[in-house]
C-alpha positions as CSV (number, residue, x, y, z in Angstrom):
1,X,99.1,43.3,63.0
2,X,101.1,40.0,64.2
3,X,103.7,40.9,66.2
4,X,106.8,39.3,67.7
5,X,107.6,40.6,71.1
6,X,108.6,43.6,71.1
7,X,109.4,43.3,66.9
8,X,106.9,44.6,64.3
9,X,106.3,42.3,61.4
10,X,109.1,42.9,59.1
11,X,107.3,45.1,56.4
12,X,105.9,47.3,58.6
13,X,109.5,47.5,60.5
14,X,111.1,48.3,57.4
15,X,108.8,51.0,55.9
16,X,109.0,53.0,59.5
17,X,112.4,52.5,59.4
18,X,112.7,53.8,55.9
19,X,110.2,56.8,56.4
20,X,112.3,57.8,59.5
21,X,115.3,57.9,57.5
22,X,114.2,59.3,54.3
23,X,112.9,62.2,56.8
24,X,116.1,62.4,58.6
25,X,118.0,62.7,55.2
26,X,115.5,64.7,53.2
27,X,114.2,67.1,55.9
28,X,114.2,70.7,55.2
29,X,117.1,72.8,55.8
30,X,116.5,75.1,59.0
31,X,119.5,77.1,60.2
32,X,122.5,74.3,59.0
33,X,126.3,76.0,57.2
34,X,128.3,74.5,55.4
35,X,132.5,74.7,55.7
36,X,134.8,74.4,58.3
37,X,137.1,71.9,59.8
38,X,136.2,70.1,62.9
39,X,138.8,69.4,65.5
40,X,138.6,66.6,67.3
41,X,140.3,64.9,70.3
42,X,142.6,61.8,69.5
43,X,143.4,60.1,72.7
44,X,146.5,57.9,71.1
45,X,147.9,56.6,67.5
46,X,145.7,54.2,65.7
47,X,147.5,50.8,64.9
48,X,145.6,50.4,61.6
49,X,142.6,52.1,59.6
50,X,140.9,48.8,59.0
51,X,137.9,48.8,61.4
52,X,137.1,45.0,60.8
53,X,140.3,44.2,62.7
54,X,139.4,47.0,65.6
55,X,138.3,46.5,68.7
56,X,139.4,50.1,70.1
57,X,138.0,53.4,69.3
58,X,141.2,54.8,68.7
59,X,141.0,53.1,65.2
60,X,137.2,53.3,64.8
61,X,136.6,57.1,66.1
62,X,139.0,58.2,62.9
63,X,137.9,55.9,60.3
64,X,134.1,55.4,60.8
65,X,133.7,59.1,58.7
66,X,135.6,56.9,55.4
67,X,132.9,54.5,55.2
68,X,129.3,53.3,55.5
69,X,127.0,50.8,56.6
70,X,124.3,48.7,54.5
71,X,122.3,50.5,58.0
72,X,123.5,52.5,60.7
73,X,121.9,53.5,64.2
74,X,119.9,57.1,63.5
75,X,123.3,59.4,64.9
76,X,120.5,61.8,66.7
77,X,119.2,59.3,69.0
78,X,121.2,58.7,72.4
79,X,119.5,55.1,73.0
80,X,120.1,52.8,70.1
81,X,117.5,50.2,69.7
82,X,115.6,48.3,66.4
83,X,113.6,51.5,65.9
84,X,116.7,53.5,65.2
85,X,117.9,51.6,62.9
86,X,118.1,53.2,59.5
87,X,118.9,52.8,56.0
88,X,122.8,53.7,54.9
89,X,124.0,52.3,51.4
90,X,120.9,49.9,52.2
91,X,117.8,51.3,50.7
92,X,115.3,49.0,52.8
93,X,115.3,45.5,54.4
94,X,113.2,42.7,55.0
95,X,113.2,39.5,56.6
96,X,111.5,36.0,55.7
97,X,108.7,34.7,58.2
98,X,111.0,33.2,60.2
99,X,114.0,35.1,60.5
100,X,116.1,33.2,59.0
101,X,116.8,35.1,55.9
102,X,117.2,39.0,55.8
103,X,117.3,40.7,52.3
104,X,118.8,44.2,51.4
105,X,118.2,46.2,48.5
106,X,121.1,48.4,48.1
107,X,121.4,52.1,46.6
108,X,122.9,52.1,43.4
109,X,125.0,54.8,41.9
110,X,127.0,54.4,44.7
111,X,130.8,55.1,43.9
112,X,134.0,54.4,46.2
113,X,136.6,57.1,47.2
114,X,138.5,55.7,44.0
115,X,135.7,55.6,41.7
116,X,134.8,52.2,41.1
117,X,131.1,51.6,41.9
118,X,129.5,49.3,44.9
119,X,127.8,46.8,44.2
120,X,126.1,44.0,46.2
121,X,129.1,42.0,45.7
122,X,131.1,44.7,47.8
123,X,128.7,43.9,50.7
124,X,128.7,40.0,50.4
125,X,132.9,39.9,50.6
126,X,132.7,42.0,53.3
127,X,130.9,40.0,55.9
128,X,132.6,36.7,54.1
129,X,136.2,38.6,55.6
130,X,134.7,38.9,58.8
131,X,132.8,34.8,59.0
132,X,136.8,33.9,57.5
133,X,135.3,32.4,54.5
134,X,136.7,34.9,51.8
135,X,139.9,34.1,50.2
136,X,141.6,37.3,51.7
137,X,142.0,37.2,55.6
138,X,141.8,39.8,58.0
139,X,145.0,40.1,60.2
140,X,142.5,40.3,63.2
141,X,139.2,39.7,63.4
142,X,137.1,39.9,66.2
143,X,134.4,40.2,65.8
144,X,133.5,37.0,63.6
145,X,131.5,35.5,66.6
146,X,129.1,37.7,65.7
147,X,128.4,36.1,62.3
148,X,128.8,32.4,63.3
149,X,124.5,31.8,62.5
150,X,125.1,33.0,59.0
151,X,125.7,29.6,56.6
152,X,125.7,31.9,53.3
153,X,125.6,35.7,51.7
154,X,123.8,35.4,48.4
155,X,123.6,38.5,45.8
156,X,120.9,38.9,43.3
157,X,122.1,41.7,40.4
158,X,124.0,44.7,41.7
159,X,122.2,45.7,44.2
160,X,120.5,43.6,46.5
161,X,122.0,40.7,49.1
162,X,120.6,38.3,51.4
163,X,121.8,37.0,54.4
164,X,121.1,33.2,55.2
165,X,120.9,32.2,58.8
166,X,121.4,28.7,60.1
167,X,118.7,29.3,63.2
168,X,116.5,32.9,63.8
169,X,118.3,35.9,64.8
170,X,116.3,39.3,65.0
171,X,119.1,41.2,66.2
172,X,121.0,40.5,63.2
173,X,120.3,43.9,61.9
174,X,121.7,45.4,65.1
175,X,125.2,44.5,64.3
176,X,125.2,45.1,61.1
177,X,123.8,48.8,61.8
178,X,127.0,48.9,64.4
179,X,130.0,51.3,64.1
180,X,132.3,48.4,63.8
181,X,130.1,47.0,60.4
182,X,131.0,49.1,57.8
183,X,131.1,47.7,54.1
184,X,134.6,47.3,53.0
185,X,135.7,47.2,48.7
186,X,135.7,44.1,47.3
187,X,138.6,45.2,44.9
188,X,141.0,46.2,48.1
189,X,143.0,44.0,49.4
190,X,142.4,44.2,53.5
191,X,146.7,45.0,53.7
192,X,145.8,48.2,51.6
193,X,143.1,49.2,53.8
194,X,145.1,49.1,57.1
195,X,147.0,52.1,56.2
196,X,145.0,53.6,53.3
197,X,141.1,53.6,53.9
198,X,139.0,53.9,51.5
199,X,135.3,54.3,51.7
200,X,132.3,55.3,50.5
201,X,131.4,57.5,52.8
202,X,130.8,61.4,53.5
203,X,134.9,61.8,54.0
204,X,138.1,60.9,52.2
205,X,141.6,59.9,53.9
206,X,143.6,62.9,53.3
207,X,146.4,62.0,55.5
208,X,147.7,60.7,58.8
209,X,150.9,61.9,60.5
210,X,151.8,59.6,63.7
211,X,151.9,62.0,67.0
212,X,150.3,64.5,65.4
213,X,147.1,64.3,63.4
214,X,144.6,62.0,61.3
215,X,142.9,64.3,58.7
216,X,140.1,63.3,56.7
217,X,138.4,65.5,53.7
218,X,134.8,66.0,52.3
219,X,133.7,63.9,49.8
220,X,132.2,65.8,46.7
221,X,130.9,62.6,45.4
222,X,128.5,61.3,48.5
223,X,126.0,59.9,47.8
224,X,123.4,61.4,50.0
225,X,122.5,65.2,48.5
226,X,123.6,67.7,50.3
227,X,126.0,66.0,52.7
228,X,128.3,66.4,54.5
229,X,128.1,69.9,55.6
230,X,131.7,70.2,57.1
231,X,134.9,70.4,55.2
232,X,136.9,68.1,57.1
233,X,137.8,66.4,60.0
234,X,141.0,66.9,61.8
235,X,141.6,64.2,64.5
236,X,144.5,65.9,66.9
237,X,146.5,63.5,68.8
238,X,146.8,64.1,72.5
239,X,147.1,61.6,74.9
240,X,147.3,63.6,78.3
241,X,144.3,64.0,79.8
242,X,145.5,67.5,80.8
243,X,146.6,68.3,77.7
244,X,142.9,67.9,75.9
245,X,141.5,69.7,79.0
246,X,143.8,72.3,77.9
247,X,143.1,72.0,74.1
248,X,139.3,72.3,74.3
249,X,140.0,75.8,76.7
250,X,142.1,77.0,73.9
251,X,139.6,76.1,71.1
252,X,142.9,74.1,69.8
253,X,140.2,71.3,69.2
254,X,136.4,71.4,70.0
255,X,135.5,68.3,70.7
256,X,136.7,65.1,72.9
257,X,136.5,61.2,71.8
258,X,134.1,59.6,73.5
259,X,134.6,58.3,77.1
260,X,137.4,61.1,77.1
261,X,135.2,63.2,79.4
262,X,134.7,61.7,83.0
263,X,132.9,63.8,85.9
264,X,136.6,65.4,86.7
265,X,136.9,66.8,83.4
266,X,133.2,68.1,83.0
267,X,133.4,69.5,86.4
268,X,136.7,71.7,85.2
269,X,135.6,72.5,81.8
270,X,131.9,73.7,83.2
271,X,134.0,75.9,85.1
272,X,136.4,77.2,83.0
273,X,135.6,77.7,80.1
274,X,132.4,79.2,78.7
275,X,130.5,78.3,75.4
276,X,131.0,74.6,76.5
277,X,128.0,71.8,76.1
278,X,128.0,68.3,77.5
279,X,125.5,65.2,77.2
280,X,125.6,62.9,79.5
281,X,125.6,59.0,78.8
282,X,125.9,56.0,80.4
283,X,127.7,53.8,78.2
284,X,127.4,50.0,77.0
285,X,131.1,50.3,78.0
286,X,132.3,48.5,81.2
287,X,135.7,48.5,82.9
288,X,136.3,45.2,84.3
289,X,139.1,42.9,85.4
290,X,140.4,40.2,82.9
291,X,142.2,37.0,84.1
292,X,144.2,34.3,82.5
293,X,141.5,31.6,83.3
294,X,143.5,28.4,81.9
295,X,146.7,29.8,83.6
296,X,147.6,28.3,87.4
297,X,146.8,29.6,90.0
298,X,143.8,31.9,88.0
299,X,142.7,29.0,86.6
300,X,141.2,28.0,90.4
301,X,137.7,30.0,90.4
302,X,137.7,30.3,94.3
303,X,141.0,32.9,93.5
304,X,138.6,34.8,90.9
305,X,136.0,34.7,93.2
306,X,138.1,36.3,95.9
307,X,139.6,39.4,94.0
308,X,136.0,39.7,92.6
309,X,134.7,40.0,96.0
310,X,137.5,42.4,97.4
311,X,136.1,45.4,94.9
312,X,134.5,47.5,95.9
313,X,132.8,49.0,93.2
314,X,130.7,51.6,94.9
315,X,133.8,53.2,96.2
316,X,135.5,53.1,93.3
317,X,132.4,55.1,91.5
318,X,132.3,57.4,94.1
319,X,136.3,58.3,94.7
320,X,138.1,56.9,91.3
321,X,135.7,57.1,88.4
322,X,133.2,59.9,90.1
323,X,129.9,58.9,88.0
324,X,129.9,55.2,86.9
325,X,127.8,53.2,87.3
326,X,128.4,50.1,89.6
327,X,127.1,47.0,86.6
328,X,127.8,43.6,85.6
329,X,127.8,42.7,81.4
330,X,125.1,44.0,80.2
331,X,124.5,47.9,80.3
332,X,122.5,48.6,83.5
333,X,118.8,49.1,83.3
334,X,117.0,51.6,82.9
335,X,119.9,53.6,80.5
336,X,120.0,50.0,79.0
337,X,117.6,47.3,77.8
338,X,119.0,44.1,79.5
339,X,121.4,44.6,82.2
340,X,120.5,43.9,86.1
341,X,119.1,46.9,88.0
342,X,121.5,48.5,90.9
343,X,118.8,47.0,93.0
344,X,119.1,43.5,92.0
345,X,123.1,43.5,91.4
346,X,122.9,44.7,95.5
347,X,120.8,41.9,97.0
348,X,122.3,38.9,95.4
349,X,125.3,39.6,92.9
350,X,128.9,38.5,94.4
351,X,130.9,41.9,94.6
352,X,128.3,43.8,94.5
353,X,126.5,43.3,97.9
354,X,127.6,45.1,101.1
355,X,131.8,45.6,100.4
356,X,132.6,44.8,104.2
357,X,130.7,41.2,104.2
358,X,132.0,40.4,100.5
359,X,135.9,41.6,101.5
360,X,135.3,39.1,104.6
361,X,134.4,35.8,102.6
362,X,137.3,37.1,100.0
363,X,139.8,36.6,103.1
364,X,138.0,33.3,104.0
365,X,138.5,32.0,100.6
366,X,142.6,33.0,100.1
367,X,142.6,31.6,103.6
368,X,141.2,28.2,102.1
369,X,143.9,28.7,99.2
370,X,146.6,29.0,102.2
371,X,147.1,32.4,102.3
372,X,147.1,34.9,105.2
373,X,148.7,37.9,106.9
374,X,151.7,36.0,106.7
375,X,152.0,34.1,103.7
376,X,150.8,36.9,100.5
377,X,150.0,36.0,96.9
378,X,152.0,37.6,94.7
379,X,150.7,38.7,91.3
380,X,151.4,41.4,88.2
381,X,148.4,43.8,87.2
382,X,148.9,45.4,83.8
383,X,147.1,47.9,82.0
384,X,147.1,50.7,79.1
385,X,149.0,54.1,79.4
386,X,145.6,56.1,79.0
387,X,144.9,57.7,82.8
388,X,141.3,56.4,84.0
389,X,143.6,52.7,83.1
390,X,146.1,53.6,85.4
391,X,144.0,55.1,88.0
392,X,141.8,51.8,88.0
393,X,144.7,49.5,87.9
394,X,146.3,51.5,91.0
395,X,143.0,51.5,92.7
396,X,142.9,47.3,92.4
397,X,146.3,46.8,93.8
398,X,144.7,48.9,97.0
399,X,141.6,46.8,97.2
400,X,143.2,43.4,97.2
401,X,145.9,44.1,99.6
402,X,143.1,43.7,101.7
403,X,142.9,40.1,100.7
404,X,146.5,39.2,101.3
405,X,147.2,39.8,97.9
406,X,150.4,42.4,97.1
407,X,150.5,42.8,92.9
408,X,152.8,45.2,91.0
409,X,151.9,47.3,88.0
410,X,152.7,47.0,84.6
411,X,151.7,49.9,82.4
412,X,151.8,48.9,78.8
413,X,152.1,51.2,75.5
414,X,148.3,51.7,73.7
415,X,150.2,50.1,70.3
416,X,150.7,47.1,72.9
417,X,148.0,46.6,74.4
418,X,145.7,44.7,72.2
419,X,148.4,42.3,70.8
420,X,149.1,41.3,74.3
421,X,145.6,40.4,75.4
422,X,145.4,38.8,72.2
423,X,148.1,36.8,73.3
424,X,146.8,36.1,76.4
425,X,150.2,37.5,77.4
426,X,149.0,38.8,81.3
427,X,148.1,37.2,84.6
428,X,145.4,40.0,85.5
429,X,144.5,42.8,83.5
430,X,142.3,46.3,84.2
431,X,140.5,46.4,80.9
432,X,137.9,48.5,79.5
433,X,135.6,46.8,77.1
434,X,133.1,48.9,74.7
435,X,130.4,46.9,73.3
436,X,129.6,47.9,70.5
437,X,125.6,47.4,70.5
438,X,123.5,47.4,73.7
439,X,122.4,43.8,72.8
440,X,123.3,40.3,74.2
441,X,124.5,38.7,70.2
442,X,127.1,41.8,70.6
443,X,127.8,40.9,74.2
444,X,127.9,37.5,74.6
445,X,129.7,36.2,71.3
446,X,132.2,38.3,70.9
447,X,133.5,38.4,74.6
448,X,132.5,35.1,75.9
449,X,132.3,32.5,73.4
450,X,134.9,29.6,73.2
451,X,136.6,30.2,70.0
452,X,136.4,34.5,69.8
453,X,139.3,36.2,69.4
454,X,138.2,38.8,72.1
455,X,137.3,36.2,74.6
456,X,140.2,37.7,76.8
457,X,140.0,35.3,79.8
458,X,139.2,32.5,77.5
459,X,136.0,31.3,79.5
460,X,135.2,28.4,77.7
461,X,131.5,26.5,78.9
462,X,129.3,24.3,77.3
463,X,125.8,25.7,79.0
464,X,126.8,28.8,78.4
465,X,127.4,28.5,74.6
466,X,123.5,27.0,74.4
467,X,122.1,29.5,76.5
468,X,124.2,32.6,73.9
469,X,122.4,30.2,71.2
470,X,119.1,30.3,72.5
471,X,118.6,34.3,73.8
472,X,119.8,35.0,70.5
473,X,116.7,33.1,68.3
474,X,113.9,33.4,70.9
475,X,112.1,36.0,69.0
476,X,109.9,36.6,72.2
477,X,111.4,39.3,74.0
478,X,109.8,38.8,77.1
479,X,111.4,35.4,76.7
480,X,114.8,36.5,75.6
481,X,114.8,38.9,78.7
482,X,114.4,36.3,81.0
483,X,117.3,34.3,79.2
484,X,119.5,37.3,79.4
485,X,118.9,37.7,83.4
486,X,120.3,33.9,83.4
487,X,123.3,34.1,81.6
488,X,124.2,37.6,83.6
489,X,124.1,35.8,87.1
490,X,125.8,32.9,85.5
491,X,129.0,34.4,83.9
492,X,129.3,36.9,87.6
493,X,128.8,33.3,89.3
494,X,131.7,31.6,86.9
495,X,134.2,34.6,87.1
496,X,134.2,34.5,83.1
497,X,135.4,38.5,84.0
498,X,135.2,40.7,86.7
499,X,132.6,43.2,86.0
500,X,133.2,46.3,87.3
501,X,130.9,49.4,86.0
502,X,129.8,51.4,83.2
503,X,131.5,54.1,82.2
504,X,129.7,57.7,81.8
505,X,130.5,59.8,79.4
506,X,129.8,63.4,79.1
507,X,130.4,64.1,76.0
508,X,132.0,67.7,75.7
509,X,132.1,70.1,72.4
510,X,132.2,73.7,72.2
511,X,128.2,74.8,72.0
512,X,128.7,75.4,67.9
513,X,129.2,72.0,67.1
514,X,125.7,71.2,65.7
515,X,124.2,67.5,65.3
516,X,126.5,65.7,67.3
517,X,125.1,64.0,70.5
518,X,126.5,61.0,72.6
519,X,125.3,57.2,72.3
520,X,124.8,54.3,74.9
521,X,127.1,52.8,72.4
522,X,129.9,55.1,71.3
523,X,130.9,53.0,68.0
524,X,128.5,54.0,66.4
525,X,128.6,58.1,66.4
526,X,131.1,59.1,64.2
527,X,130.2,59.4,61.2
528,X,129.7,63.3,61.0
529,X,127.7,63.4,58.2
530,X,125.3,65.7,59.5
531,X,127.1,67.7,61.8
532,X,128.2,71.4,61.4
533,X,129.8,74.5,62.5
534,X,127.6,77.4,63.9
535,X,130.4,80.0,63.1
């Protein structure tokens, strides 16, 4: 059997793929009810319901039960990968010899929450929304980077599409099977869809009352048999971390949005309160530092180089954020595929070495800047209202007063916070950044290349946009890896953002919540379809 790296030929990828799913879908009933609301954590107000104009879970945690993908990562496996991909409104897949051209061949019978059916034609103006081809525009859109090597989406009949790519791209798939890919209806306009989703998926939009609650419904019509088993979905606002600590004691809701539950909380509800169960998960989810590159003084890398060497992340994993995991872009190996190893981030990687020697050549370089004891740099941090923000923000302003820096905080409303790093409208910012797939074409593009909307900093550099280019068509793995290791070292030497750690998550829910387990990559675990009530 020819094989590419670590991919199987395409037919043989595709039939495991679809044998896995049909079995996950089709497999026989054991002990599973049907009925009940879930009640789920909401840690703030959504802006919108559109996910294609999303980059926070806030929105995509709510609305990824409306809708589905053409495929979608198996929601029972806690390390996504290309064997877990598996067929959603997609019946099967397969590429062209080269990679270049990957062809869907979609369910039919398929209807939308307002009755009008899907066709391939649904699929093929969704992805032209998000590459800003279609005549209708998303408001936001950031992830087109991602789709910048597709020239052309093709249908043939109703139900199949094809994807034309300018160059190879294996992990093509991989985005598409993402949280933040779901197929949108060609026949509503994207305005509609911010406030009133509609879907094909396992629930409806029943209603969403600001402060309070976003409450979605079962949909009779899905089109998988026998799904969903729950009722509904109610997703209760709370924005205190105390106050969902003291939700999920009261059985008020029974179970947090991801990243919601650090070591603190785990530690407290273990305690407390019986009947609990927790995963744990290292996340593809970092929290870093974003600067204005192209804004004086920022825009002088020996000041990014200096507040990146005066963290000290291994304090602030042990005191702040009890748990993380001291990382740079990609998701630390081994819980990820293509991150550098604690070992290799501690021998060579600026901020990451010993904290007293890196703290020392911080001081020499603000020295070199003309700053000292007696002349400070002055600067404003801002952040999001949510607490492990604050608590990182706070913890910065301590770590660079050690490098004759003295910054104020700004706290910023969640509603806020993306328009304003949209804006660019910061100096230096304590951000958390999910990506949405462990792989470098979700990395890379979105957050790093020139012209992407979530390119926060915006690092702009010619290398670096070939080496993105060339990782993402090297088919080779072995290859690719080695390409990946580059780039990490290269954007850490550049400043392009100020890696800090991955998050861990540990996932709490009261121990009747069935079929619900954590991801590397939270987007892409909320769908609910299979999950039930054990009461």
């Amino acid at each position: 059997m020819r094989k590419h790296g670590l991919f199987a030929t395409q037919a043989a990828l595709a039939l495991g793929l679809l044998a896995g799913a049909l079995a996950l879908a089709t497999s026989p009933v054991l002990a599973q009810k049907y009925g009940g609301i879930l009640k789920s954590v909401q840690r703030g107000n959504p802006a919108s319901l559109s996910i294609h104009e999303a980059a926070t879970l806030n929105i995509q945690w709510p609305a990824s039960s409306i809708y589905n993908n053409l495929v979608y990562f198996d929601p029972l496996t806690i390390k996504e990968s290309l064997e877990t991909v598996i067929p959603e409104l997609a019946q099967r897949w397969q590429w062209n010899g080269d990679y270049t051209r990957l062809t869907f061949k979609l369910h039919q019978g398929v209807k939308w929450h307002d009755g009008k059916p899907f066709t391939a034609k649904d699929a093929k103006h969704t992805f032209d929304l998000v590459r800003g081809v279609a005549a209708q525009k998303l408001k936001l859109n950031p992830r087109k980077a991602w789709y910048s090597n597709v020239n052309e989406i093709t249908t043939s009949g109703d139900d199949e599409v094809t994807f034309h790519l300018k160059r190879p791209q294996p992990a093509l798939v991989l985005l598409l099977a993402s949280g933040y890919s779901p197929v949108y209806p060609a026949h509503v306009s994207p305005e509609k869809l911010r406030i009133d989703a509609i879907g094909t998926g396992p629930f409806k939009m029943k209603e969403y009352v600001r402060d309070q609650a976003i409450r979605v419904r079962k949909n009779p019509d899905y089109f998988v048999e026998g799904r969903p088993y729950l009722d509904g979905i109610d997703y209760v606002v709370i924005t205190s971390r105390g106050t969902q600590i003291a939700a999920l004691q009261s059985g008020q809701v029974e179970i947090t949005q991801p990243t919601e539950t650090d070591q603190k909380m785990y530690d407290t509800l273990r305690k407390s309160t019986p009947g609990m169960e927790f995963n744990k998960v290292y996340l593809s989810n970092t929290v870093n530092v974003v600067m204005n590159n192209k804004r004086p003084p920022f825009d002088n890398p020996k000041l990014r180089q200096a507040i990146n060497m005066a963290l000290d992340r291994y304090a602030y994993a042990k005191a702040v954020q009890p748990g993380y995991l001291p990382g740079a872009y990609m998701l630390a190996r081994p819980h990820g595929s293509w991150g550098l190893a604690a070992d290799e981030l501690k021998a060579s990687v600026p901020g990451f070495r010993d904290p007293v020697k890196d703290k020392e050549e911080a001081r020499k370089l603000m020295r070199e800047l003309g700053y000292d004891e007696n002349k400070r740099f002055k600067m404003k941090i801002t952040t999001r209202t949510p607490a492990n923000y604050v608590d990182g923000a706070t913890w910065i302003l301590g770590e660079v007063k050690q490098i004759f820096i003295d910054a104020e905080l700004e706290i910023v409303e969640d509603g806020a916070w993306y328009p304003r790093l949209y804006r660019r409208d910061y100096q230096i910012a304590w951000n958390g950044t999910g990506y949405a797939v462990d792989d470098p074409d979700a990395v890379y593009g979105e957050n790093f290349s020139c012209d992407s909307l979530r390119n926060y900093t915006n690092y702009c550099d010619p290398e670096a946009e070939r080496l993105f280019a060339q990782q993402s068509s090297t088919i080779d793995q072995k290859e690719r890896f080695k390409l990946v290791q580059q780039i990490e070292h290269k954007l850490i030497n550049d400043v392009a953002r100020i890696p800090v750690a991955n998050r861990v998550d540990y996932n709490a829910r009261r121990n009747y919540v069935k079929n619900f387990v954590g991801h590397n990559a939270v987007y892409s675990v909320a769908r609910f379809q299979d999950a039930w009530l054990d009461k």
